[in-house]
Jmol script that loads the backbone (N, CA, C; Angstrom):
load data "model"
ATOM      1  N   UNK A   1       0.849  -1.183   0.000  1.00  0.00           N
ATOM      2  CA  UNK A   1       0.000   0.000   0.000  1.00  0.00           C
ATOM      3  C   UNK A   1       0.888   1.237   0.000  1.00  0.00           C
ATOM      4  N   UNK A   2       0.675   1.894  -0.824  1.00  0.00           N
ATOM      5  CA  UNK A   2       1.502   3.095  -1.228  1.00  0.00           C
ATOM      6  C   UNK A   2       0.601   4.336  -0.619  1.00  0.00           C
ATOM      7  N   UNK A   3       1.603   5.109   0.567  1.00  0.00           N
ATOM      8  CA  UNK A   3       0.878   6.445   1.414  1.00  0.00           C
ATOM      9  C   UNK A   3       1.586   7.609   0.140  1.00  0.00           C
ATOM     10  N   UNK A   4       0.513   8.165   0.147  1.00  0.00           N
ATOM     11  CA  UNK A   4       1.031   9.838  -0.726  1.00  0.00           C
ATOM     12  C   UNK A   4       2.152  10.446   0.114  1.00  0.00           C
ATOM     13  N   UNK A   5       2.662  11.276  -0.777  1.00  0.00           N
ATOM     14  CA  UNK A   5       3.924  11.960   0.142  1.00  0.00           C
ATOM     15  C   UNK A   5       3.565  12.999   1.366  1.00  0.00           C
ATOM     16  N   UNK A   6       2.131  13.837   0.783  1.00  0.00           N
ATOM     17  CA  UNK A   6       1.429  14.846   1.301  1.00  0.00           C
ATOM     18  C   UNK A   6       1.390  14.037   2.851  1.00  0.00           C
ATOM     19  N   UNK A   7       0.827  13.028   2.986  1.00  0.00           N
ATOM     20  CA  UNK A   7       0.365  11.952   4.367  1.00  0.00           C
ATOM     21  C   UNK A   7       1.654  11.637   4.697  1.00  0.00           C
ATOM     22  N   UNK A   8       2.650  11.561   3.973  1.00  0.00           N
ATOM     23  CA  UNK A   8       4.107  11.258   4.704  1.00  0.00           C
ATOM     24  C   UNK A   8       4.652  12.455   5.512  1.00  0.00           C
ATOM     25  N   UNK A   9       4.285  13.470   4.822  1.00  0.00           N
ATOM     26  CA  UNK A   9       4.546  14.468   5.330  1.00  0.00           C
ATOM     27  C   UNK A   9       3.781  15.081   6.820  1.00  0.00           C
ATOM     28  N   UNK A  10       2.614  14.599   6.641  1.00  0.00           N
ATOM     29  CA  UNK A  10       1.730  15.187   7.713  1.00  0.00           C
ATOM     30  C   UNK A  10       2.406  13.993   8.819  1.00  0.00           C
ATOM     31  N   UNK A  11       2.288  12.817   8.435  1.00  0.00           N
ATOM     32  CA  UNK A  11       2.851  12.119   9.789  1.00  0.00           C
ATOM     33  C   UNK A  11       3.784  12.321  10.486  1.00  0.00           C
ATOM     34  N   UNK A  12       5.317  12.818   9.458  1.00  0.00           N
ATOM     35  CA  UNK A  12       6.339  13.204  10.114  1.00  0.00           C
ATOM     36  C   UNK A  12       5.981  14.614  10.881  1.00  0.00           C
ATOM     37  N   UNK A  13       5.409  15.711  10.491  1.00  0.00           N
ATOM     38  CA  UNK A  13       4.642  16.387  11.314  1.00  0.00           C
ATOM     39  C   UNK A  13       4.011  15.678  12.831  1.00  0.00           C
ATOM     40  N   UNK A  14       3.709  14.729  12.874  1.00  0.00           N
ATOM     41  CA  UNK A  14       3.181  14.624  14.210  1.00  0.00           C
ATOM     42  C   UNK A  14       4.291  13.620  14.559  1.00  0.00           C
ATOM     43  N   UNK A  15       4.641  13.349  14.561  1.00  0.00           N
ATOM     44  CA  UNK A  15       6.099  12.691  15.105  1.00  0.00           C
ATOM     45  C   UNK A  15       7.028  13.671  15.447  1.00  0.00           C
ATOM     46  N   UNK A  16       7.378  15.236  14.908  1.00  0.00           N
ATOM     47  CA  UNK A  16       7.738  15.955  15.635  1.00  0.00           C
ATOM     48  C   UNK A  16       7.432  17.070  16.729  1.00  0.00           C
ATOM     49  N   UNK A  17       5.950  16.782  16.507  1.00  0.00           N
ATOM     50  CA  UNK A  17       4.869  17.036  17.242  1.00  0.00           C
ATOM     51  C   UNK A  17       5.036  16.479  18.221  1.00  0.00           C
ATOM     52  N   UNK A  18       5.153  15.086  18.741  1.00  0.00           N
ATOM     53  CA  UNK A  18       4.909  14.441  19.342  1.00  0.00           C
ATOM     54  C   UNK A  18       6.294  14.905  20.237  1.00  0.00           C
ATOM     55  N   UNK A  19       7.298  14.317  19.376  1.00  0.00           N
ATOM     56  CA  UNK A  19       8.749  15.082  20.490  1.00  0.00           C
ATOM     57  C   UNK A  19       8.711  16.119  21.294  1.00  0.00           C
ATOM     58  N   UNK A  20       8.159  17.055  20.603  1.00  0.00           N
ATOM     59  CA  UNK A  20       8.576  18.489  21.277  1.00  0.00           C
ATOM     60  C   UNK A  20       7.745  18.733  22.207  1.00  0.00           C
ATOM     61  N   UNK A  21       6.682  17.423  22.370  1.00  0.00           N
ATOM     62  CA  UNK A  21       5.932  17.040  23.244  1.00  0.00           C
ATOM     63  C   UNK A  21       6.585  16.911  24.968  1.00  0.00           C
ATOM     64  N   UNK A  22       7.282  16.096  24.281  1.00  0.00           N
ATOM     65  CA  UNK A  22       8.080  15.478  25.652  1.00  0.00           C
ATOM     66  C   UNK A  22       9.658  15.789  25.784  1.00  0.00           C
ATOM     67  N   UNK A  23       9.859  16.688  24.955  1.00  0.00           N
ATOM     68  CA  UNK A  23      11.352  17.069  24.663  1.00  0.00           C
ATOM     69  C   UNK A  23      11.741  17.655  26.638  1.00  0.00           C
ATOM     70  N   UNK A  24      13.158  17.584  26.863  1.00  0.00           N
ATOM     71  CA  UNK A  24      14.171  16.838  26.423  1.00  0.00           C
ATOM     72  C   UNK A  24      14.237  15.307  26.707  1.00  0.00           C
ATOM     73  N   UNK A  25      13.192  14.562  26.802  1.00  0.00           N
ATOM     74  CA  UNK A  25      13.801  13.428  26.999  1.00  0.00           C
ATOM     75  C   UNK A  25      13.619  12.574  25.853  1.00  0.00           C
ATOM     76  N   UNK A  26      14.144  11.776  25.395  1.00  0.00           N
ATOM     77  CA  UNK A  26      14.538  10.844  24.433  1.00  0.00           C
ATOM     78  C   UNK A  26      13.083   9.292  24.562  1.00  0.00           C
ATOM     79  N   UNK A  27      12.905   9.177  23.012  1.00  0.00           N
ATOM     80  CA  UNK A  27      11.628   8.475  23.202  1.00  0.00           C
ATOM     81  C   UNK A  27      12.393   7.426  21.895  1.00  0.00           C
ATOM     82  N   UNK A  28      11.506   5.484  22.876  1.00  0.00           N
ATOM     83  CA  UNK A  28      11.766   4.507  21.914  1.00  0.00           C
ATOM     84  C   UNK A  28      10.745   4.821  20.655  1.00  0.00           C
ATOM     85  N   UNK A  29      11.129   4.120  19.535  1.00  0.00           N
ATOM     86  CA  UNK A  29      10.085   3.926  18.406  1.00  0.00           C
ATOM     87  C   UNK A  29       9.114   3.268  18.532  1.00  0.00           C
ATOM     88  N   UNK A  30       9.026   2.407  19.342  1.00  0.00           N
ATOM     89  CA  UNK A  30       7.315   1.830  20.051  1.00  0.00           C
ATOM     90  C   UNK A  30       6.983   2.446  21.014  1.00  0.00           C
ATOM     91  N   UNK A  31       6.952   3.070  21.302  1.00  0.00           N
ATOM     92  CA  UNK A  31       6.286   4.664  21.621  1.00  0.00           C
ATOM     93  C   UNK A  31       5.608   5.274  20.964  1.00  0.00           C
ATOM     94  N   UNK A  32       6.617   5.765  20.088  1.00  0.00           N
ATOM     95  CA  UNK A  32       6.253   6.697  19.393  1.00  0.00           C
ATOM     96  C   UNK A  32       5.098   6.043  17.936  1.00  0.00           C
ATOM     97  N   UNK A  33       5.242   4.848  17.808  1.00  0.00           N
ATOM     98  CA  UNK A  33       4.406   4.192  17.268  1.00  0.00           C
ATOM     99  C   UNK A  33       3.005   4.138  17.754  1.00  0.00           C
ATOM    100  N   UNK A  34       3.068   3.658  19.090  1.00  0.00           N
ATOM    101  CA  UNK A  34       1.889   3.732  19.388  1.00  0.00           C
ATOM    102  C   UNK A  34       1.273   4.680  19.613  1.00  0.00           C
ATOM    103  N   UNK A  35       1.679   6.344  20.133  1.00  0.00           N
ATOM    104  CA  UNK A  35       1.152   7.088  20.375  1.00  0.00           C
ATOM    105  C   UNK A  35       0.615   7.451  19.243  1.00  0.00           C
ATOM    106  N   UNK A  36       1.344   7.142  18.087  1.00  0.00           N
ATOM    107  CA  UNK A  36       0.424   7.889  16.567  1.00  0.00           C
ATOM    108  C   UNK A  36      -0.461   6.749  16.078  1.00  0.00           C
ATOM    109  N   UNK A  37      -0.098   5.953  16.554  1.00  0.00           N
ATOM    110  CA  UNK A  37      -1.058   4.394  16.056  1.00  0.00           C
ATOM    111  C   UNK A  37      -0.634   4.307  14.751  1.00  0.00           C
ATOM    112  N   UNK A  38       0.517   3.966  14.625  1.00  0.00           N
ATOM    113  CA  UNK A  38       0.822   3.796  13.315  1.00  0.00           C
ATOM    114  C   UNK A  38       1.497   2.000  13.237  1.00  0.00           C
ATOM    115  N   UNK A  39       2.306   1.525  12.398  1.00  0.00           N
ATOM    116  CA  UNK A  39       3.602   0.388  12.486  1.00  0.00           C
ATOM    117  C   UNK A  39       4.308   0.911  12.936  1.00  0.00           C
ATOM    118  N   UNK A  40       5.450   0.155  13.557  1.00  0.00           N
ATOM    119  CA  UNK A  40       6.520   0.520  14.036  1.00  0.00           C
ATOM    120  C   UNK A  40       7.575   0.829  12.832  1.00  0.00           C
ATOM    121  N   UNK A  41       7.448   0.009  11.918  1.00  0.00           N
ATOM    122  CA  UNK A  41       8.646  -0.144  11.140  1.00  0.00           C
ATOM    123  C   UNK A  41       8.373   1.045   9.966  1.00  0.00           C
ATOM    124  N   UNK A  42       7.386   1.207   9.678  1.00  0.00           N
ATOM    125  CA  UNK A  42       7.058   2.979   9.311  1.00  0.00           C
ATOM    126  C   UNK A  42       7.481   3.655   9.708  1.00  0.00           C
ATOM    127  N   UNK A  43       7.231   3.662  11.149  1.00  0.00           N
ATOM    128  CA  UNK A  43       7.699   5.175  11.498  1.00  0.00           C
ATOM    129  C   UNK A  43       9.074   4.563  11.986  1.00  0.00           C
ATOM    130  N   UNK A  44       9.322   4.163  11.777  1.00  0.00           N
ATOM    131  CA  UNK A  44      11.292   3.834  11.908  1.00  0.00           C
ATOM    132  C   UNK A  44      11.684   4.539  10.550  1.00  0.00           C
ATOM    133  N   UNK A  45      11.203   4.212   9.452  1.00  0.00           N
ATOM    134  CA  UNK A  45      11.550   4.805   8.164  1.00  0.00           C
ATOM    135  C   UNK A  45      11.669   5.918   8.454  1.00  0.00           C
ATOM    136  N   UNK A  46      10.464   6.327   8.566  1.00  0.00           N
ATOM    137  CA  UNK A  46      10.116   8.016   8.698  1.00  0.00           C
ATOM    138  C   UNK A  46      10.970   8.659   9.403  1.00  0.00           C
ATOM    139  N   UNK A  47      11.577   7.963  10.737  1.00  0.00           N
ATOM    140  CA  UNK A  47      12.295   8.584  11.527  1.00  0.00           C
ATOM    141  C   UNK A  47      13.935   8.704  11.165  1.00  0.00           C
ATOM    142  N   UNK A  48      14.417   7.778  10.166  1.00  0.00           N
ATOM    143  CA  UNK A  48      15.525   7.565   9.416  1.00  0.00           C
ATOM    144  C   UNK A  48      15.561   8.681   8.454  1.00  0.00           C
ATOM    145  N   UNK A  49      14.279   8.798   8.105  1.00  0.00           N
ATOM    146  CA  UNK A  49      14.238  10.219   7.291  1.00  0.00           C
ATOM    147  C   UNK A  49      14.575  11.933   7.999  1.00  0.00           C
ATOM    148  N   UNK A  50      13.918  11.339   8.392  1.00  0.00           N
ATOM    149  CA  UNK A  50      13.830  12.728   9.507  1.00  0.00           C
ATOM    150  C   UNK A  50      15.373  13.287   9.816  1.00  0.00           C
ATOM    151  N   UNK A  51      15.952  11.959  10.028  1.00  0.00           N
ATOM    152  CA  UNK A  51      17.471  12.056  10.807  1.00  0.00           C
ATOM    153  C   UNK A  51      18.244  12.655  10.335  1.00  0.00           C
ATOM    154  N   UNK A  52      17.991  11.929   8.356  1.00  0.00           N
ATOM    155  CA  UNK A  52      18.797  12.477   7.684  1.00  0.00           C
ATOM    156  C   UNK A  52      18.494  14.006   7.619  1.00  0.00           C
ATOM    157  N   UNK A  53      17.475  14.485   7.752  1.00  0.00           N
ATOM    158  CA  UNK A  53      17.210  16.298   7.310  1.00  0.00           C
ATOM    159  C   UNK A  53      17.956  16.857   8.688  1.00  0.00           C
ATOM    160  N   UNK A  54      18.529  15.910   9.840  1.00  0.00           N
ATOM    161  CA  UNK A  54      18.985  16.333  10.913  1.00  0.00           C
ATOM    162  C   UNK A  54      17.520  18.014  11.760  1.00  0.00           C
ATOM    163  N   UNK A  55      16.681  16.646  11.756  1.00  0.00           N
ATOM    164  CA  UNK A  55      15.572  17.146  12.436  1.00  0.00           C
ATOM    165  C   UNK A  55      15.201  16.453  13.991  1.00  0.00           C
ATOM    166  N   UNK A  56      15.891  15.153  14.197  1.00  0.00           N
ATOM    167  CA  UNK A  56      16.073  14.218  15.185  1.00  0.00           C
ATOM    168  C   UNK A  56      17.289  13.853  15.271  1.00  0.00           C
ATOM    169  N   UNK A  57      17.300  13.172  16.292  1.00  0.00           N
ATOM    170  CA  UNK A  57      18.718  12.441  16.421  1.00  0.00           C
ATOM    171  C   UNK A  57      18.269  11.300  17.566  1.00  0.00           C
ATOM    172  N   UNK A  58      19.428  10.128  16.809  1.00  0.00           N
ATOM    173  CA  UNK A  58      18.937   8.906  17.036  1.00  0.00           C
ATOM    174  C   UNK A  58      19.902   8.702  18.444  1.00  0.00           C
ATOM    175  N   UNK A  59      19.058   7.957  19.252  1.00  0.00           N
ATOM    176  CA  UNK A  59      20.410   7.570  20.638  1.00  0.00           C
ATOM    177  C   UNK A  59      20.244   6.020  20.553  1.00  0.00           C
ATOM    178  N   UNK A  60      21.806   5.596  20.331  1.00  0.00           N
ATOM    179  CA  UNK A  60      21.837   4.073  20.312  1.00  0.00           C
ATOM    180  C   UNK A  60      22.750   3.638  21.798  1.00  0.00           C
ATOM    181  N   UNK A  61      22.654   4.391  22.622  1.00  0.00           N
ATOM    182  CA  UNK A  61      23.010   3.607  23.995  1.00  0.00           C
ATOM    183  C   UNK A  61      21.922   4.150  24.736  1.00  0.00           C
ATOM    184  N   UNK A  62      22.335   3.060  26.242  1.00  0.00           N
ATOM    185  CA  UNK A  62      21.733   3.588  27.297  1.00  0.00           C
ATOM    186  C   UNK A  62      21.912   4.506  28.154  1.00  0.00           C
ATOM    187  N   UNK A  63      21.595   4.867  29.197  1.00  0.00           N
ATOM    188  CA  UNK A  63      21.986   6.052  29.985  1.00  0.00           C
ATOM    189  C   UNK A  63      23.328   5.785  30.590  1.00  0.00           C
ATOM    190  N   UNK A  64      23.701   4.078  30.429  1.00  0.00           N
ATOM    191  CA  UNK A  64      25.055   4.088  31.023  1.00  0.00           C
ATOM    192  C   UNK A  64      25.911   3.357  30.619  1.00  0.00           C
ATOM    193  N   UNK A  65      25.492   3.789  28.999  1.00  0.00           N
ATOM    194  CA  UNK A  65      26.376   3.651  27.819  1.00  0.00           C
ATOM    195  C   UNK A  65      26.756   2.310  27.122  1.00  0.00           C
ATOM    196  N   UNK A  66      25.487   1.980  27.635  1.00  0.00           N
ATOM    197  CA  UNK A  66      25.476   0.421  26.690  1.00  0.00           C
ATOM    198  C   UNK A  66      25.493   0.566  25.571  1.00  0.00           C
ATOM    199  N   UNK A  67      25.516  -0.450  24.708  1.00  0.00           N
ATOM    200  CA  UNK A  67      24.480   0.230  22.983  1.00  0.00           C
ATOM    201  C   UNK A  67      23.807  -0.902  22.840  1.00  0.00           C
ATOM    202  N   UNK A  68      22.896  -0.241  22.461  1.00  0.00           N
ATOM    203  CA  UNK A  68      21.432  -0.856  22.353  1.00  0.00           C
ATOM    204  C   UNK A  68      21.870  -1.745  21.302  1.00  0.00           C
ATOM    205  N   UNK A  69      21.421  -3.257  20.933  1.00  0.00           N
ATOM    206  CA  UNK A  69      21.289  -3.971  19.596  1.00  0.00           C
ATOM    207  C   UNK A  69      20.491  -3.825  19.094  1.00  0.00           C
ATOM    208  N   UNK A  70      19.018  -3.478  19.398  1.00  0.00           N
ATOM    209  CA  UNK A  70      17.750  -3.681  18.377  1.00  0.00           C
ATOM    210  C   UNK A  70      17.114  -2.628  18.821  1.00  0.00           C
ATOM    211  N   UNK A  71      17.404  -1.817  19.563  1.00  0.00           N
ATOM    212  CA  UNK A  71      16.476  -0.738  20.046  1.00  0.00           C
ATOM    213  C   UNK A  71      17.377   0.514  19.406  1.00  0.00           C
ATOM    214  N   UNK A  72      16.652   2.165  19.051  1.00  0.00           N
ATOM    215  CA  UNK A  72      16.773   3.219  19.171  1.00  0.00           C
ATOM    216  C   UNK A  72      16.107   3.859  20.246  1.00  0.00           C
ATOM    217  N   UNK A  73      16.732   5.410  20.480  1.00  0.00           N
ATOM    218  CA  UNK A  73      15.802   6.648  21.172  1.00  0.00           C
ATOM    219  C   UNK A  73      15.931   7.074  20.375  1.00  0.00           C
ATOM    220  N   UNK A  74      14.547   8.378  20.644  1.00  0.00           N
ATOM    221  CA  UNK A  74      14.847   8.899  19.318  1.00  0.00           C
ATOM    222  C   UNK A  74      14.374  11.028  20.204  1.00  0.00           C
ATOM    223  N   UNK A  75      14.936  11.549  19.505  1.00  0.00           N
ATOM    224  CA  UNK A  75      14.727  13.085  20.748  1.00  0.00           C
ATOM    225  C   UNK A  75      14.911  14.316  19.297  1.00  0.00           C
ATOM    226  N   UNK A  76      14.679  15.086  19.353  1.00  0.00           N
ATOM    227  CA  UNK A  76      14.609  16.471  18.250  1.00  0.00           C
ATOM    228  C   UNK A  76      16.004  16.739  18.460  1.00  0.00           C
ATOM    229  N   UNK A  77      16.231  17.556  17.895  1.00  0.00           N
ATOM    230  CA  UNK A  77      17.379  17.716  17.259  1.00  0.00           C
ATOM    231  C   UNK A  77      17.292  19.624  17.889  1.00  0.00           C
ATOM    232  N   UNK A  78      18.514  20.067  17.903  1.00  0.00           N
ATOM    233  CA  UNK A  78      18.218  21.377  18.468  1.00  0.00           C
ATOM    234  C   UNK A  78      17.542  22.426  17.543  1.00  0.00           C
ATOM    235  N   UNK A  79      18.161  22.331  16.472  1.00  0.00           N
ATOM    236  CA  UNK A  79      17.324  22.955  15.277  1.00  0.00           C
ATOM    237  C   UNK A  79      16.255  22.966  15.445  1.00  0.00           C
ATOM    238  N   UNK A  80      15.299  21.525  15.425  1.00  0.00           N
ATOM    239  CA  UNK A  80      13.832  21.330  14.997  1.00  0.00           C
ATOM    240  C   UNK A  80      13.672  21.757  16.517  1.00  0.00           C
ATOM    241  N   UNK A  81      13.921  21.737  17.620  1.00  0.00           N
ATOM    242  CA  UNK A  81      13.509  22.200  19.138  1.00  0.00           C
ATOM    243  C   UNK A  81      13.424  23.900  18.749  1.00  0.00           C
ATOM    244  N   UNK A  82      14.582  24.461  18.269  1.00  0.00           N
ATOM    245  CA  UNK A  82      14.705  25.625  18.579  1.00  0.00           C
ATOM    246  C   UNK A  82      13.435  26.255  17.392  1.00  0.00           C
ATOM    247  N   UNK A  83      13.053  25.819  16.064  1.00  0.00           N
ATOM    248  CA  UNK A  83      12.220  25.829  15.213  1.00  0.00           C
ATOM    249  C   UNK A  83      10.805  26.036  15.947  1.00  0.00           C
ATOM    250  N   UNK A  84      10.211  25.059  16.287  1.00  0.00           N
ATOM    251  CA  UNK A  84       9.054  24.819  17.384  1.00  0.00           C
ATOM    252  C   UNK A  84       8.932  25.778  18.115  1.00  0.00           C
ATOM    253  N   UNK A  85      10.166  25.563  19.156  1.00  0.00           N
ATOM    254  CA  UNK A  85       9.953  26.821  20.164  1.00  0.00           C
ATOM    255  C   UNK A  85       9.209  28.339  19.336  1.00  0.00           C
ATOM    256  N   UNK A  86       9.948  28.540  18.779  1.00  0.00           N
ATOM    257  CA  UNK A  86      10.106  30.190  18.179  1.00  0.00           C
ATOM    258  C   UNK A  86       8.675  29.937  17.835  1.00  0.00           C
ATOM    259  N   UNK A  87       7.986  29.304  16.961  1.00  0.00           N
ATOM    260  CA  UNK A  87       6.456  29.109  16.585  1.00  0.00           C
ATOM    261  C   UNK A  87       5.641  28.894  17.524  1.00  0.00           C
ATOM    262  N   UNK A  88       5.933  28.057  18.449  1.00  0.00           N
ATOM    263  CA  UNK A  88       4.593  28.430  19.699  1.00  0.00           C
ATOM    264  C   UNK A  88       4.664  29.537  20.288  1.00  0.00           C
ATOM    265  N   UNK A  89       5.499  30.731  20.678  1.00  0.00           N
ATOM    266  CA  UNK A  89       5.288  31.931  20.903  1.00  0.00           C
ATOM    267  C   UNK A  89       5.134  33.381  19.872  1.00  0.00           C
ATOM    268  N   UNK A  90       4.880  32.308  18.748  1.00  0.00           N
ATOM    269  CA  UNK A  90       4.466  33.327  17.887  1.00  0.00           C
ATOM    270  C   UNK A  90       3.308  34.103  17.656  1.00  0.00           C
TER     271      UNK A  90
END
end "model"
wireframe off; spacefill off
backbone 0.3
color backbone group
């Protein structure tokens, strides 16, 4: 099933929606899956996308510096934080 780009777009919209939600702390992709009710492995794409526009950034350890094998975090990026910010007090 092929999503339009327009709907790719709006989702990644609420996926950074969703961050700046809970920013600064760092969120898994089944999380963030479920909170949009989407697949996981979608919005893993999406979020690979995202990464690359360096709108997120991915955390592959733990808080005490493990590295994760199958898991990401995933948290905004200062740009897309500082972006947001400036627009909700607009």
């Amino acid at each position: 099933m092929k999503i339009s780009s327009e709907k790719r777009e709006k989702i990644c919209e609420q996926i950074l929606a969703f961050l700046y939600s809970v920013a600064p702390k760092s969120i898994f992709t089944y999380y963030i899956s479920k909170e949009l009710a989407r697949d996981e492995e979608f919005v893993k794409k999406l979020l690979l996308e995202l990464k690359e526009k360096t709108l997120v950034i991915e955390i592959k350890k733990n808080p005490k510096g493990k590295i994760y094998l199958k898991r990401s975090r995933w948290r905004l990026s200062e740009l897309a934080y500082n972006s947001y910010k400036n627009n909700q007090h607009t």
